[in-house]
C-alpha positions in Angstrom: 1.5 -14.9 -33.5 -1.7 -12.9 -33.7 -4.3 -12.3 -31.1 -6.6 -13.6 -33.7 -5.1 -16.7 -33.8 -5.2 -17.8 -30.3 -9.1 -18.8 -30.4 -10.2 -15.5 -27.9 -14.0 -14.2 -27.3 -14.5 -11.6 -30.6 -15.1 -9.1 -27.3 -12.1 -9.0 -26.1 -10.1 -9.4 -29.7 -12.3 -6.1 -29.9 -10.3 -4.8 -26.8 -7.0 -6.1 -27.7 -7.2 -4.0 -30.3 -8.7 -0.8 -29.1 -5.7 -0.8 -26.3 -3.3 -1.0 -29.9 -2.1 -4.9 -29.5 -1.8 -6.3 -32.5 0.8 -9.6 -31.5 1.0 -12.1 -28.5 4.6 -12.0 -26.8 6.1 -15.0 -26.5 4.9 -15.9 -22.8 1.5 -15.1 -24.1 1.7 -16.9 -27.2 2.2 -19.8 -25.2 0.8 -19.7 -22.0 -2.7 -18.9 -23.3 -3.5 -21.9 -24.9 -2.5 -24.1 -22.0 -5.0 -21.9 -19.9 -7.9 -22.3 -22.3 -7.3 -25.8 -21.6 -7.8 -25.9 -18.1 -4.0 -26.9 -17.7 -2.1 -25.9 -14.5 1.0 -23.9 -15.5 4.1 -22.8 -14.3 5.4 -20.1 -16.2 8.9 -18.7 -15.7 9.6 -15.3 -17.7 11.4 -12.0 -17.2 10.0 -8.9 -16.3 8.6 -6.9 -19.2 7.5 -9.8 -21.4 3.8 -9.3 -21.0 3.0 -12.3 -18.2 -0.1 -10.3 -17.1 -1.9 -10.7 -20.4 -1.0 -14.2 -20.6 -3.4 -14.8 -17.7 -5.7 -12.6 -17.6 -6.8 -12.8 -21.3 -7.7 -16.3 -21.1 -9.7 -15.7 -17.7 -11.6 -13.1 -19.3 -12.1 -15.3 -21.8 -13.4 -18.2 -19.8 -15.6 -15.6 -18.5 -17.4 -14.1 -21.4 -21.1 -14.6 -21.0 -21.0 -15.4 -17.2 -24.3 -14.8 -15.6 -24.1 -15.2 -11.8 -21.7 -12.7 -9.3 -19.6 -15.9 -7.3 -15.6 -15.3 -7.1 -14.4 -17.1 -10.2 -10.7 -16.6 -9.6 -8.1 -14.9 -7.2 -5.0 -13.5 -8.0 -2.7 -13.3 -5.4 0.5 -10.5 -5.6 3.1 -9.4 -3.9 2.3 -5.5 -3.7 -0.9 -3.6 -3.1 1.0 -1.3 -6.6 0.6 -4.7 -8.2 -2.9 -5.4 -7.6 -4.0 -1.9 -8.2 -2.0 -2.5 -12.1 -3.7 -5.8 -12.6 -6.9 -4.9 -11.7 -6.5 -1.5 -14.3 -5.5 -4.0 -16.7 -8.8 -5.7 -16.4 -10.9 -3.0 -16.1 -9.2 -2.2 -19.5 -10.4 -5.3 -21.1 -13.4 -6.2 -19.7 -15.0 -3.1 -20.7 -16.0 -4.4 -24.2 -16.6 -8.4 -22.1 -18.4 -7.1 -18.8 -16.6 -8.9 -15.9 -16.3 -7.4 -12.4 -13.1 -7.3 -10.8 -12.0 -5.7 -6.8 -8.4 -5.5 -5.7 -8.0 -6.1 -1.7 -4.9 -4.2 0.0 -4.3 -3.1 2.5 -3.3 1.0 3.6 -6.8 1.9 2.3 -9.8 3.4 4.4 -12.3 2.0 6.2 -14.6 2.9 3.2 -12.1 0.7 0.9 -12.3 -2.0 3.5 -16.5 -2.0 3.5 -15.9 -2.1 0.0 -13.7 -5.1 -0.5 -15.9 -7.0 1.9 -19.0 -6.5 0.0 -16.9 -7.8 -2.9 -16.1 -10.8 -0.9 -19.2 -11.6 0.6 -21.5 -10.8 -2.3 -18.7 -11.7 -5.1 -17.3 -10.4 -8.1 -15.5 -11.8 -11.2 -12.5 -11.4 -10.2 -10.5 -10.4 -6.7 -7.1 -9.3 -7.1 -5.5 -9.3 -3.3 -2.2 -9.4 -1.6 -1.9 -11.6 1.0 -2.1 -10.3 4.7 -4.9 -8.1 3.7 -6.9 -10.9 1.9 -5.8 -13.1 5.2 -6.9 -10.5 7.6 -10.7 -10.8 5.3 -10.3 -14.3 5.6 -9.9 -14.8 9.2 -13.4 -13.0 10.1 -15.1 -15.7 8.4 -17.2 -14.1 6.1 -15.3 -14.7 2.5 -17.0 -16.5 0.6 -14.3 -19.0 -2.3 -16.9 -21.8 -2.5 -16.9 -21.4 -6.4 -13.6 -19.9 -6.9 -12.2 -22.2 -10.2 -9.3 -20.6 -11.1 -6.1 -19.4 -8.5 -3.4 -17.1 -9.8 0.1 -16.4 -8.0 1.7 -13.6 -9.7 5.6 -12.9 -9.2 5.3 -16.0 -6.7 9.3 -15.8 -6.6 8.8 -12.4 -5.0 6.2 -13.6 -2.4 8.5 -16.4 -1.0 11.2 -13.8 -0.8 9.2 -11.7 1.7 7.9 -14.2 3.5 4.5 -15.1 2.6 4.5 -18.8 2.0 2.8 -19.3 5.4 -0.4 -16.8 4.4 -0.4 -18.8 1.0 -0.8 -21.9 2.0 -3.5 -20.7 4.9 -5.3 -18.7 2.2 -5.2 -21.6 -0.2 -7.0 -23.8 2.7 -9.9 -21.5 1.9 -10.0 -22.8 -1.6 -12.6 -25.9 -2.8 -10.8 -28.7 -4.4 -10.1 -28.9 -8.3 -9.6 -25.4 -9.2 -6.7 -24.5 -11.8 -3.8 -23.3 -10.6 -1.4 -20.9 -12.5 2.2 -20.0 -11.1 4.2 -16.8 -12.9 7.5 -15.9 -11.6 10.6 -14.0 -13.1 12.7 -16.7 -11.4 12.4 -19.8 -10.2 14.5 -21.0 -6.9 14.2 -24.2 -5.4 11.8 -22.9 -2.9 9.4 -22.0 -5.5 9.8 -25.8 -7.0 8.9 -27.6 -3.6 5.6 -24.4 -3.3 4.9 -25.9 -6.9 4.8 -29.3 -6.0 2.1 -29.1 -3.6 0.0 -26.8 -5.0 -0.3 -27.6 -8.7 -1.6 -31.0 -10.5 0.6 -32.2 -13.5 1.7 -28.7 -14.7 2.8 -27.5 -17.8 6.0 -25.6 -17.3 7.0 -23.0 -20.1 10.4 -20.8 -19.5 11.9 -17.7 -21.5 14.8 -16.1 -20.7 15.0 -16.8 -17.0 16.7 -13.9 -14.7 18.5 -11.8 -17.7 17.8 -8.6 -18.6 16.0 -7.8 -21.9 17.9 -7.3 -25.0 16.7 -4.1 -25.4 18.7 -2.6 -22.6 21.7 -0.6 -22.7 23.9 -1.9 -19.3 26.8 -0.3 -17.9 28.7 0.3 -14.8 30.4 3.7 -12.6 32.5 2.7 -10.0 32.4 5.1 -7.4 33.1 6.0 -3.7 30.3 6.5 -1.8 31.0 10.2 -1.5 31.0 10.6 -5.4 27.7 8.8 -6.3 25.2 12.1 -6.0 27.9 14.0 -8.3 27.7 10.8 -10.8 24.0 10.8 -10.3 23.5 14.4 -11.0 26.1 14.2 -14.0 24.2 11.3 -15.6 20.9 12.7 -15.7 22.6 16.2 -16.7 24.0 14.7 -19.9 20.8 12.7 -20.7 18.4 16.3 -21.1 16.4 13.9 -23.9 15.3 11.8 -21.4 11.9 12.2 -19.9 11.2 9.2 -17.7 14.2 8.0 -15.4 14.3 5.7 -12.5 16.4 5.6 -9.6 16.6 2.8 -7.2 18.1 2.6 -3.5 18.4 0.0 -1.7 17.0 1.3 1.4 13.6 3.8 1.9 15.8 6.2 4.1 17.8 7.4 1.3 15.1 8.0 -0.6 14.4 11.5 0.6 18.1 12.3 1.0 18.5 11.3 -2.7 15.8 13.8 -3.4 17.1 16.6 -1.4 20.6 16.0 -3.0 19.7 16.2 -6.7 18.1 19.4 -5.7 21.1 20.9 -5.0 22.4 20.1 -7.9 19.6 21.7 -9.8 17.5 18.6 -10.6 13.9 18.0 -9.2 13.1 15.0 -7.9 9.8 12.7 -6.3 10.7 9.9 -4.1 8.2 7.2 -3.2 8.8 4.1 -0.4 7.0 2.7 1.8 6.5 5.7 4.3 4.1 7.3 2.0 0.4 7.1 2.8 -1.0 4.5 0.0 -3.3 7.7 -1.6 0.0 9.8 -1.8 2.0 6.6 -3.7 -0.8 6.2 -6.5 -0.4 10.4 -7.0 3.1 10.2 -7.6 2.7 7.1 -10.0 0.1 9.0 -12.1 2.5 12.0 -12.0 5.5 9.8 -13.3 3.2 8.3 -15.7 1.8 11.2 -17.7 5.4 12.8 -17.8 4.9 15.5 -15.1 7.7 13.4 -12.6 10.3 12.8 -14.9 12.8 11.6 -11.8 11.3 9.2 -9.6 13.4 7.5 -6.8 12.4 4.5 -5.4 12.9 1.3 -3.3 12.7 -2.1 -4.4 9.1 -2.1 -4.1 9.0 -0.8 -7.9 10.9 -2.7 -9.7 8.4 -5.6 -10.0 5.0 -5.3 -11.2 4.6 -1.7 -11.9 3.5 -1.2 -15.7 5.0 2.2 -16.7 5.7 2.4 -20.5 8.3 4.4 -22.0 11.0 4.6 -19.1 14.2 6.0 -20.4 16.6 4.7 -17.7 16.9 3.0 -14.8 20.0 3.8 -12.1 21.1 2.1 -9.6 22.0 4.2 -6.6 23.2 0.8 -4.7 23.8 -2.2 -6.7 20.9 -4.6 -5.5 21.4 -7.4 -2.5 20.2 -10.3 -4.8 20.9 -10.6 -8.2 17.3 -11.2 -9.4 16.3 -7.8 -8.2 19.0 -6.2 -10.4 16.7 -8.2 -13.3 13.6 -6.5 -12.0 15.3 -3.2 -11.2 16.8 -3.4 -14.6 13.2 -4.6 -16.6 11.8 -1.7 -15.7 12.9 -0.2 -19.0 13.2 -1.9 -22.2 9.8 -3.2 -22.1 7.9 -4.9 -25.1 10.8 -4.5 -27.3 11.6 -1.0 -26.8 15.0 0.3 -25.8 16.5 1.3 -22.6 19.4 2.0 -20.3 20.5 0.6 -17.2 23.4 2.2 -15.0 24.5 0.9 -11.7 26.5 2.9 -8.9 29.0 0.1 -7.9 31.4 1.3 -5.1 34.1 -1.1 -3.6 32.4 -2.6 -0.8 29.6 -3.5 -4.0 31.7 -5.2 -6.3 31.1 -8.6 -5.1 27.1 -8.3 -5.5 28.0 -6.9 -9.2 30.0 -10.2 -10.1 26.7 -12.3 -8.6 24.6 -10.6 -11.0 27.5 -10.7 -13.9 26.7 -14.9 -13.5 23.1 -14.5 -13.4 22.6 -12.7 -16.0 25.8 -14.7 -18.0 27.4 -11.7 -19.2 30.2 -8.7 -18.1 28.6 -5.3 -17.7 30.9 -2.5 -19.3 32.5 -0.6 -16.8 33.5 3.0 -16.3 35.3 5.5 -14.2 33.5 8.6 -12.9 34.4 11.6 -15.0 37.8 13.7 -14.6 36.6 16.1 -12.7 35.1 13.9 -9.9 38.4 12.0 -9.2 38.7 8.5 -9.7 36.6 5.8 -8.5 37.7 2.4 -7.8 39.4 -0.3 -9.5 37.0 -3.4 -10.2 38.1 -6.5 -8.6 37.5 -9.6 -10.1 38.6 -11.4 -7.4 37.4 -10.8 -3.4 36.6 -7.4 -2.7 38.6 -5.5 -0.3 36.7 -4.3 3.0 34.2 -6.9 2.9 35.0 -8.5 6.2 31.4 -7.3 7.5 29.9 -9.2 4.8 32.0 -12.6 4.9 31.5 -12.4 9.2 27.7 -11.4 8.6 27.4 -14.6 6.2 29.5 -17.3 8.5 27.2 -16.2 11.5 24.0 -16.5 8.4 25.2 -20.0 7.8 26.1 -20.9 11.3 22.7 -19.9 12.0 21.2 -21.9 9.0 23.3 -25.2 10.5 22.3 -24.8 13.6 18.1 -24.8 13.3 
């Protein structure tokens, strides 16, 4: 379906197609509609499909024309990388539709914090926030959401994972009766349903292609030993010298720089970026990866969802993920709107039962491989129990025992 056809301002059509957009994706096609129509929504789509146009093209729709400066609508994220990619996205469009927009994270200055409180107090269009910082605002009692009429939660799986369903529901308090309410989420667990329940009035539910990777990817497997993963590493990117955007994801930010240090020794340069980075140095290294001048970026799981970086070759995995919905995040990081990519994943022995998780998520086998001759071999997959995973089974009893016992 066209842009054209989905009853949008002739402004923003205008800026649709400056930015080269031609078609609605899927989500968008139908998502958008149910927006313009005031309807709550819970939409339930992969990584990559183009969820952040399906809501904010309607808002700036509904907000053509608007003459006063009141906080018409807060989006709520995960990530302070999200909120500064959302609001670039609508400082994209509303150039041709004039609406205001101001993202609230935290790790800025004070200068970013006098900022986000004028936004607050004396209102913009939009405010784009994660959720401690927009808390912490919220708890000196000078926000001002008396006319807010439209609440967003963006990768709302994602927020529930790290814990945030507490600072939701405060921030929410804040929030006059009546608004709309729109819920996007890659996935959506029975946590997220009950969070739905309370929060949105008669929804309309839409889902595509819930937790699986998109077609456009290329997946496969190396099993390795831990001791052979840098050589793999290093021997993957070597033989992919047409690639100019690759991602590599660990599961933890301390081997991050160790990562980077290691492909340097085998010749290959390297940026890492985690969480120990200031937020000023993060956003450099993005705009390096972006414009090609980074063209290995290792990172923690606090990329894989939400960051909009077109044209990535690859994605590795250095550790196969804990849950199997990150893999999908992790893995949707290339591939996106209809492109092609590749996905490899380091799976070593102790790994193999987090690999078969995902294999049933994602309802399909991942070809595997052994490392190349000259690394020695890696080893054998296992469909059944993996040996040496008496740590995890003993970590999971006490988990349950726990669980039982509260």
């Amino acid at each position: 379906m066209k842009f054209t056809e989905l009853n949008l301002n002739d402004s923003l059509l205008e800026a649709i197609s400056y930015m080269g957009f031609e078609s609605a994706t899927p989500i968008q096609e139908k998502a958008i509609p149910l927006i313009l129509d005031n309807r709550d929504l819970i939409a339930c789509a992969q990584t990559g499909t183009g969820k952040t146009g399906a809501f904010i093209l309607p808002i700036l729709n509904k907000l053509v024309g608007k003459e006063d400066t009141n906080i018409d609508t807060l989006i709520i994220v995960p990530t302070r990388e999200l909120a500064i990619q959302i609001e670039q996205q609508i400082q994209g469009l509303a150039y041709f539709v004039s609406v205001g927009s101001k993202s609230v994270y935290g790790g800025g200055s004070g200068k970013d914090f006098d900022l986000e409180k004028n936004a607050l107090v004396n209102g913009t269009d939009i405010i784009v926030a994660t959720p401690g910082k927009l808390l912490s605002h919220l708890k000196m009692g000078y926000v001002n959401f008396k006319h807010v009429k439209h609440l967003i939660l963006d990768e709302a799986d994602r927020m529930l994972d790290m814990g945030f369903i507490d600072d939701l529901t405060k921030i929410i308090s804040f929030l006059p009766k009546g608004h709309q309410t729109l819920l996007f989420s890659a996935t959506m667990a029975p946590s997220l349903e009950k969070l739905a329940r309370k929060l949105l009035h008669n929804p309309e539910k839409i889902s595509l292609a819930v937790a699986k990777p998109a077609a456009g990817v290329k997946q496969s497997i190396y099993l390795v030993h831990d001791e052979q993963k840098v050589k793999v590493l290093a021997h993957i990117i070597k033989e992919n010298k047409h690639y100019d955007s690759i991602i590599v994801f660990t599961s933890t930010k301390s081997k991050v720089s160790n990562i980077v240090r290691s492909l340097g020794r085998n010749g290959l340069k390297a940026q890492g970026i985690s969480s120990n980075l200031e937020q000023s140095e993060r956003e450099e290294v993005l705009r390096g990866f972006r414009s090609k001048r980074i063209r290995i970026l290792i990172a923690t799981d606090v990329m894989s969802r939400g960051i909009d970086i077109k044209e990535i070759n690859m994605v590795v995995n250095y550790d196969a993920p804990h849950e199997p919905a990150d893999y999908v995040h992790r893995v949707g990081r290339t591939a996106r709107a209809n492109t092609k990519g590749e996905a490899i994943t380091l799976v070593n022995q102790t790994d193999m039962f987090r690999m078969r998780r995902i294999e049933q998520l994602i309802e399909s086998s991942v070809p595997k491989m052994q490392p190349p001759e000259e690394f020695g071999p890696g080893p054998e997959w296992q469909e059944g129990k993996p040996k040496g995973n008496n740590h995890f089974n003993k970590n999971k009893k006490r988990f349950d025992h726990k669980k039982k016992t509260r």
